[in-house]
N, C-alpha and C positions, 0 to 999 in steps of 0.2 A: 169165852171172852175173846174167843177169835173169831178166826172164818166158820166156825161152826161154834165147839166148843175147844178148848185146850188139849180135854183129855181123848177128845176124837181124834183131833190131827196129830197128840201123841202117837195114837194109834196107829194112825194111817200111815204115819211116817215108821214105824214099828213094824208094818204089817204084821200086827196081833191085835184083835180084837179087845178092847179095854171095855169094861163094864161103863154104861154115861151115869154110874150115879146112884144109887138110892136115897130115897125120902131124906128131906131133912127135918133139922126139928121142925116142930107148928111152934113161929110165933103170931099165929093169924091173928091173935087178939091186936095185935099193934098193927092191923091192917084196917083202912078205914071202910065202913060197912057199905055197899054199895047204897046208892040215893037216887033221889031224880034226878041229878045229872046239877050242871053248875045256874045259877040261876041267871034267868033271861037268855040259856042257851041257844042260838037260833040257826036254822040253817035256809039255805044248802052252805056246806062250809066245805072250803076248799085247800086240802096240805098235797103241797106240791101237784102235780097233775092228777091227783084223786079229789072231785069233789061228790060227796055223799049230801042226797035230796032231804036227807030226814035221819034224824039217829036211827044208828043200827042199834037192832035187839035181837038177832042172832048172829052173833061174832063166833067165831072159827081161828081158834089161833095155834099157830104149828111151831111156837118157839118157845122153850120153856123162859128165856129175859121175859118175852113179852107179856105169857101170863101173868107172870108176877107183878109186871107194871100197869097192866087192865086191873088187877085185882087192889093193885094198892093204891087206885086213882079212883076206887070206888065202880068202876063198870064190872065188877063181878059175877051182878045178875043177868047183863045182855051175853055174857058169855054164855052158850050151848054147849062148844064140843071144844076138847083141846086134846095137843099130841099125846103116843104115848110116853113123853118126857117129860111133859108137866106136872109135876110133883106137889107143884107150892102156890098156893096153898094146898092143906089137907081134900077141901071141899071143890077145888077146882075139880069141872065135868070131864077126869079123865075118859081116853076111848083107846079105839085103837090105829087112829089116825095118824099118820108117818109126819114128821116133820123130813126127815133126811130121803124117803123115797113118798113123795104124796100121790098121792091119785089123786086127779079131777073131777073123777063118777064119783067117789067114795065120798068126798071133800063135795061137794055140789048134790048127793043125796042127804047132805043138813038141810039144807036150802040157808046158805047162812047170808046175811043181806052186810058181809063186812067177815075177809080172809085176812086176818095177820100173819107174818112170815119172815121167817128172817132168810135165807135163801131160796137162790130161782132154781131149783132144781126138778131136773126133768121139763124144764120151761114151764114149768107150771101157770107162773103170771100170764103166761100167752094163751095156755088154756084155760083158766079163768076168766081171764077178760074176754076171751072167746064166746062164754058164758054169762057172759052179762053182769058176773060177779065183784065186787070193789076189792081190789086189793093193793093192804097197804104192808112194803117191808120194811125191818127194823133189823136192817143189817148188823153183824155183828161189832161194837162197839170199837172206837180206838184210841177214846180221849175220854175223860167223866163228863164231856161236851154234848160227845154225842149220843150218851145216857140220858142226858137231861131233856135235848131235845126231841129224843124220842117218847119220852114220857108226857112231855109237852103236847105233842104231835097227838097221842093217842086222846090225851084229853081234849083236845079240840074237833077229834073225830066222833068219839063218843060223849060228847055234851057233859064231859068233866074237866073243863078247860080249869076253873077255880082251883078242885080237886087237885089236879096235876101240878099248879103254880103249889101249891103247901105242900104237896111233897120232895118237888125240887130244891124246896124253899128252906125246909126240913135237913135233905140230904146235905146241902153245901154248910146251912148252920152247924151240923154235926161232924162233919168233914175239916172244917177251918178250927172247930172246939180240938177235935183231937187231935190237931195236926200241933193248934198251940201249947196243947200240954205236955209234950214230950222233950225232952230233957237236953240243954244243948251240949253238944258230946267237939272235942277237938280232933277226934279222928271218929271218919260212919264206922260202922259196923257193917260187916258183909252179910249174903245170905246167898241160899240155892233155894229155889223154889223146885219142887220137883214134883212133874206132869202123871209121870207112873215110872215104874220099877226100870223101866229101858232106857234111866236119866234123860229124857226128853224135858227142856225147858223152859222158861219162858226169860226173853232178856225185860232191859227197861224200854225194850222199844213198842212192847206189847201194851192192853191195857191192863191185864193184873201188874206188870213192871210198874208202870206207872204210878199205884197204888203205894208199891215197896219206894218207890222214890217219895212219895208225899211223906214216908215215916223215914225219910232220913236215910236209909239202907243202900248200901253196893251191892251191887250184883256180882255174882262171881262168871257169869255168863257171858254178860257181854263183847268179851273179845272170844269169845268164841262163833260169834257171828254178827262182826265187823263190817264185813259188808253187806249183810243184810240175805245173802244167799238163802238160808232158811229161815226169810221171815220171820226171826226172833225166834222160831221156836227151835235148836241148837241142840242135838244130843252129845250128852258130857260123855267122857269115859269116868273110871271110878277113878284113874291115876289124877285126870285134872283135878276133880272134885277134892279126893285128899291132898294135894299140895296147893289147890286154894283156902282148903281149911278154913272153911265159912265160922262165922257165929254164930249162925241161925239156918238151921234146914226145916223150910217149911211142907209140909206133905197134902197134896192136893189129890193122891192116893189113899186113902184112910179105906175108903169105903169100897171104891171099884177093886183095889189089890190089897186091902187087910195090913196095909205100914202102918208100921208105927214105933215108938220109939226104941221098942226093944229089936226090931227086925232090920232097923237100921244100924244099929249099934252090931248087930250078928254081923253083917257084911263086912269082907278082907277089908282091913286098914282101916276101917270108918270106926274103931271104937277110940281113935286117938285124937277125934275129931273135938274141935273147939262147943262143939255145938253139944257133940252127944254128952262130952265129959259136961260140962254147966248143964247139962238137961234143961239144954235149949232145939231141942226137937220139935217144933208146935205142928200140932195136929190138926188140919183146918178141913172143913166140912167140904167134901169131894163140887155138891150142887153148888154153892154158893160160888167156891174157887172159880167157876167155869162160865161163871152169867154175868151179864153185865146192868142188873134189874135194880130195885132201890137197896136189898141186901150187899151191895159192895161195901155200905155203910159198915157192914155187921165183920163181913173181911179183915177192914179197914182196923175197925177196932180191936178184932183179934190180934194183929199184929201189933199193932198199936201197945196194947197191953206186954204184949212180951215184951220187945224193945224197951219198954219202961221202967221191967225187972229191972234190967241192966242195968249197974251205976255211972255215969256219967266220968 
């Protein structure tokens, strides 16, 4: 849900390798089933300086947000190949296609007639367009704005313009539902969200922050990168961490490093933690934490639901 994913630039920043993730659940049944596309779709249609002659029907996408957002706009069957990140759904065409290092030959023996992408790395876009290939990117997210409109954008590329209007449509109805049923409190509740084991993590100025701010929450991060020096994503010590003594430590690690509540609780000083003692530790799904696709809904709710344990 950043410049790459969270727990990449963890990483990077780390220099240690963090696992991006495995499979999450399948709820592909609540995905809508791909179609003909939105009715009286017509082209050539033009988003930003891409415009495509005719729907594509083999799409190539190298970002795991964007599969999920082709998939849950109904373009599922023009998709051919995607990275080996994309996890979600079950039935998306994994390969062994790089999102973070792509090749051109690799990527262009699809023959895909529509590259989605959310970084230019390796200049990619220039050699693609080199190729005569369409490409569209769906930078990493920084608002639920520009989630929307990129979901928007896809429908309107791939002739699911309607499609994409009811899932946004969906998303914000659900968004505003759960934001109104949580309980008004005279002082927020804090929380740590935490990227992987080297406390790397994210403030309210990121877009998973932003999420924690819709459900009312502090951050315990944010003056730790005040001026913005590490682009919100701020590695804590344990000393801060335990005398900000959060309410809620959220774990965006479950899956890439095996956290969880009791391994939290092991670490010096943290069993005196606000959070561990109420077993308020919540366990969030590694792929979801990291994307900015129509599952931030799902995020959204998890947290949602803890915070609402809580009594006001």
């Amino acid at each position: 849900m950043l410049r790459r994913t969270p727990r990449l630039l963890a990483a990077t920043l780390a220099a240690a390798a963090l696992a991006l993730g495995a499979c999450a659940t399948d709820n592909s049944a609540d995905t809508p089933a791909a179609g003909t596309g939105s009715a009286g779709a017509a082209y050539p249609v033009t988003v930003g300086k891409l415009t495509l002659e005719k729907r594509p029907e083999k799409i190539v996408s190298l970002s795991a947000s964007a599969t999920e957002m082709l998939f849950a706009i109904g373009a599922g069957k023009q998709v051919t190949a995607v990275d080996e990140q994309s996890n979600f759904p079950a039935d998306a065409p994994k390969t062994d296609l790089s999102g973070f290092t792509p090749n051109a030959e690799a990527i262009a023996g699809r023959n895909p007639d529509l590259v989605v992408l959310s970084d230019d790395r390796n200049k990619i876009v220039e050699q693609l367009t080199t190729l005569k290939i369409p490409v569209y990117q769906t930078p990493a997210a920084t608002t639920l704005d520009d989630t929307y409109r990129q979901i928007t954008e896809l429908g309107a590329l791939t002739g699911h313009a309607d499609e994409a209007g009811d899932v946004t449509r969906r998303m914000k109805d659900d968004i505003t539902k759960l934001v109104a049923d949580l309980p008004k409190r005279a002082e927020k509740l804090t929380y740590y969200h935490e990227l992987g084991p080297e406390l790397y993590t994210a403030t309210s100025k990121t877009f998973i922050g932003s999420l924690y701010v819709l459900a009312g929450l502090e951050n315990i991060a944010d003056p730790a990168d005040a001026d913005g020096r590490s682009g919100g994503y701020p590695q804590l010590s344990q000393e801060v961490i335990v005398k900000a003594d959060p309410d809620f430590v959220f774990l965006a690690d479950t899956r890439c490093c095996q956290q969880n509540a009791e391994t939290v609780k092991a670490r010096a000083g943290w069993a005196g933690l606000t959070a561990v003692k109420n077993n308020q530790v919540v366990a969030l799904d590694d792929d979801i934490a990291s994307r900015w696709g129509p599952r931030v809904v799902d995020l959204l709710r998890t947290v949602v639901d803890a915070v609402a344990k809580v009594p006001a």
